[in-house]
PABADO-241168 format. One record per atom (N, C-alpha, C): residue in three letters; z, y negated, x. Coordinates in steps of 0.2 Angstrom, whole numbers, padded with zeros to 4 digits, always signed. Layout:
<pts>
ALAZYX
...
</pts>
This chain:
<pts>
UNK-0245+0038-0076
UNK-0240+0036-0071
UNK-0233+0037-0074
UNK-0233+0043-0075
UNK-0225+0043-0080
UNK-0220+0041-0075
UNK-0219+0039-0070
UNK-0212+0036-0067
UNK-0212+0029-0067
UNK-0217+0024-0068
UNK-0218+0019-0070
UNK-0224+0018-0077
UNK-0222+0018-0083
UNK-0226+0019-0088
UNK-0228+0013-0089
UNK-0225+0006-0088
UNK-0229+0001-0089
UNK-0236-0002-0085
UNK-0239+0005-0079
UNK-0243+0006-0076
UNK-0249+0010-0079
UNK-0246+0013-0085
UNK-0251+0017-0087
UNK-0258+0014-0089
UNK-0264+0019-0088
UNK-0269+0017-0092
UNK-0275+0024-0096
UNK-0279+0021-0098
UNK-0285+0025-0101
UNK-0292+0021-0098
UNK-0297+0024-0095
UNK-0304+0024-0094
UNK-0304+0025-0087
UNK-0312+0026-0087
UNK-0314+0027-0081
UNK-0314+0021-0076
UNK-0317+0016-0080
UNK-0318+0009-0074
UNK-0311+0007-0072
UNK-0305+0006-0075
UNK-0298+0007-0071
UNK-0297+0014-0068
UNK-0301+0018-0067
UNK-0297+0025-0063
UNK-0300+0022-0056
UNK-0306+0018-0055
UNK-0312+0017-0051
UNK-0309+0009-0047
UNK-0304+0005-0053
UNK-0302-0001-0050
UNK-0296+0003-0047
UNK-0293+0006-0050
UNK-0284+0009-0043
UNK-0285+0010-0038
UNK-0293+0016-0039
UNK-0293+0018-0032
UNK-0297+0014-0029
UNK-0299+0008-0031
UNK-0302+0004-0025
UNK-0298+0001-0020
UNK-0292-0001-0026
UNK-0288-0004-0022
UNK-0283-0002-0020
UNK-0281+0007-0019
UNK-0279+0012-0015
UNK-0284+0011-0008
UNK-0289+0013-0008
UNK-0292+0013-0001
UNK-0293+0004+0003
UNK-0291-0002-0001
UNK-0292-0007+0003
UNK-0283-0007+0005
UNK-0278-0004+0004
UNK-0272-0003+0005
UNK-0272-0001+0012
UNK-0274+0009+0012
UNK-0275+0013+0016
UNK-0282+0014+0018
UNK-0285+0011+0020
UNK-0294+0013+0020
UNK-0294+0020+0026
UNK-0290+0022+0030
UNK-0290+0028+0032
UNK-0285+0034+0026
UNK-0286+0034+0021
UNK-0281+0039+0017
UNK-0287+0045+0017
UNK-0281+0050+0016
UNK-0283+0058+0017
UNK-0279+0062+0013
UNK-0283+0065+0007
UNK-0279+0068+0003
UNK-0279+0076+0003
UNK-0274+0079+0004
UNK-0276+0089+0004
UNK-0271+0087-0003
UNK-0272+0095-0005
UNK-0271+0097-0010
UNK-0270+0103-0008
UNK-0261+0105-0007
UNK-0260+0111-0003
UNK-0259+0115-0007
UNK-0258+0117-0013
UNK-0260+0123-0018
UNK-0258+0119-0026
UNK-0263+0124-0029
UNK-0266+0124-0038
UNK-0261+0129-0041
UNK-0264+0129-0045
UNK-0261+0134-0052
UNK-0263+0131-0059
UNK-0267+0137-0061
UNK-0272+0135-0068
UNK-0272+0139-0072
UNK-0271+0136-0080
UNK-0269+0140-0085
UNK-0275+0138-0091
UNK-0280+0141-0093
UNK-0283+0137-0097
UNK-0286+0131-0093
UNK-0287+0127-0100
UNK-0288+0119-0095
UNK-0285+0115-0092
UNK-0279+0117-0089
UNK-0273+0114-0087
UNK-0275+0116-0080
UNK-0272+0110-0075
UNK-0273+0111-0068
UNK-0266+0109-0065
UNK-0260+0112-0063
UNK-0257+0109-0059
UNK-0258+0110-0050
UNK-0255+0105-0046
UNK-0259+0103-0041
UNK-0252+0100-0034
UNK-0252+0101-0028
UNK-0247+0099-0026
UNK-0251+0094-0019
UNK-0249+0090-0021
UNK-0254+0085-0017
UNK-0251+0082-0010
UNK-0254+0079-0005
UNK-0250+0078+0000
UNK-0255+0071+0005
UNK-0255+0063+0003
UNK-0260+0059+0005
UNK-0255+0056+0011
UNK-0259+0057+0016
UNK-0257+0051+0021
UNK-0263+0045+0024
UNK-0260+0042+0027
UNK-0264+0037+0030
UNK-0259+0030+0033
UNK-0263+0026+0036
UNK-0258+0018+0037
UNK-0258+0012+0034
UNK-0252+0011+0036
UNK-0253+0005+0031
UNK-0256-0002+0034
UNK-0257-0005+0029
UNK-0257-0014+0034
UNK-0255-0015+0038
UNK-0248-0014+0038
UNK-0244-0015+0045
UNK-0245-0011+0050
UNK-0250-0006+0050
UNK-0249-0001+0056
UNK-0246+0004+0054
UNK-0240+0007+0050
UNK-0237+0011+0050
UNK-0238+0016+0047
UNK-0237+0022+0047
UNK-0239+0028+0045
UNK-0236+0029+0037
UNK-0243+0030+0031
UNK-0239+0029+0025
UNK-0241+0037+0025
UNK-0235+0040+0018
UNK-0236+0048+0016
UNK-0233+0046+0011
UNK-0236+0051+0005
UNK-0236+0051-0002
UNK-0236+0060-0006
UNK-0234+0061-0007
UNK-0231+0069-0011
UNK-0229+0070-0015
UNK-0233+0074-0020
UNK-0230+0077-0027
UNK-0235+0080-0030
UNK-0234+0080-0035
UNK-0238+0086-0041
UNK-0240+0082-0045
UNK-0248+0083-0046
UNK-0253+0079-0050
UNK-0254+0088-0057
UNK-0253+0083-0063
UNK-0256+0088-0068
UNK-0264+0085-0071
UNK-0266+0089-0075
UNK-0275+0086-0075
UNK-0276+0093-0082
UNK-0280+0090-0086
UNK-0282+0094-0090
UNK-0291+0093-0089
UNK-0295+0098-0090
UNK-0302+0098-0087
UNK-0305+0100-0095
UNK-0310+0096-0098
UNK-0314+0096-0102
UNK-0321+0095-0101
UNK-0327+0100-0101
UNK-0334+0100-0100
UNK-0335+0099-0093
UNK-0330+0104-0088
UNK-0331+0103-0080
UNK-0329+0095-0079
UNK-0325+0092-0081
UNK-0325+0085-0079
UNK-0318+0084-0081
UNK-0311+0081-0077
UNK-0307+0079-0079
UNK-0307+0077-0083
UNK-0303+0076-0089
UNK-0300+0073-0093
UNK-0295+0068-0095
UNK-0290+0071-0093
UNK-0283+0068-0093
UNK-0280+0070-0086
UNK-0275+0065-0083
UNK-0272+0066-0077
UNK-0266+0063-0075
UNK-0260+0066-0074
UNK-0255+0066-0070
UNK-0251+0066-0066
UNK-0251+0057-0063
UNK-0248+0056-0056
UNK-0240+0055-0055
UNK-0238+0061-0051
UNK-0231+0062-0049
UNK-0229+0060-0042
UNK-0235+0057-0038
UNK-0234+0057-0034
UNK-0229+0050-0030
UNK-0226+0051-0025
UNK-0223+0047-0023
UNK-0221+0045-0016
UNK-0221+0039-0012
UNK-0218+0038-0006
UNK-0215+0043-0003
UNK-0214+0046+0002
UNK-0210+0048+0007
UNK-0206+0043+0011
UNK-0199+0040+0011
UNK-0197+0037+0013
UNK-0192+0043+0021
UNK-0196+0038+0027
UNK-0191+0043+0032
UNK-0186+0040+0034
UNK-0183+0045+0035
UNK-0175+0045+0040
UNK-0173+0038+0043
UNK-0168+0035+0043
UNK-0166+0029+0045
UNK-0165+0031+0052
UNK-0168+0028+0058
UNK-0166+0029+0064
UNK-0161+0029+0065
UNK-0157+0033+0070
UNK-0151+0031+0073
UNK-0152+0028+0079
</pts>
């Protein structure tokens, strides 16, 4: 989580607690991955998750995820992704 680094972590049972507590957040989230690019084992990625929030409101999330893939299986991975904040009504 390089925009808040005091977030980071290493293992799989934290990758498994985030997202659990991703989905009890938005239990309808939906992720596409609108386009790749791969160099080696490097995977860059532009991701685009929506869903609602607690309150009812429509949440959306966007950015580029980086990932490096060692034995068919991620490795390493990089979330750039972030909130969409809309337009202030007039």
């Amino acid at each position: 989580m390089p925009h808040r680094p005091a977030e980071n972590f290493t293992g799989r049972e934290q990758v498994a607690t985030n997202w659990s507590l991703i989905f009890t957040r938005v239990p309808d989230l939906q992720a596409r991955v609108l386009r790749t690019a791969v160099s080696g084992s490097e995977v860059w990625s532009e991701w685009e998750m929506s869903g609602t929030s607690p309150e009812g409101l429509p949440a959306l999330l966007v950015g580029p995820v980086v990932m490096t893939v060692r034995d068919d299986r991620i490795n390493w991975t990089r979330f750039y992704v972030s909130p969409v904040i809309p337009p202030a009504s007039s």
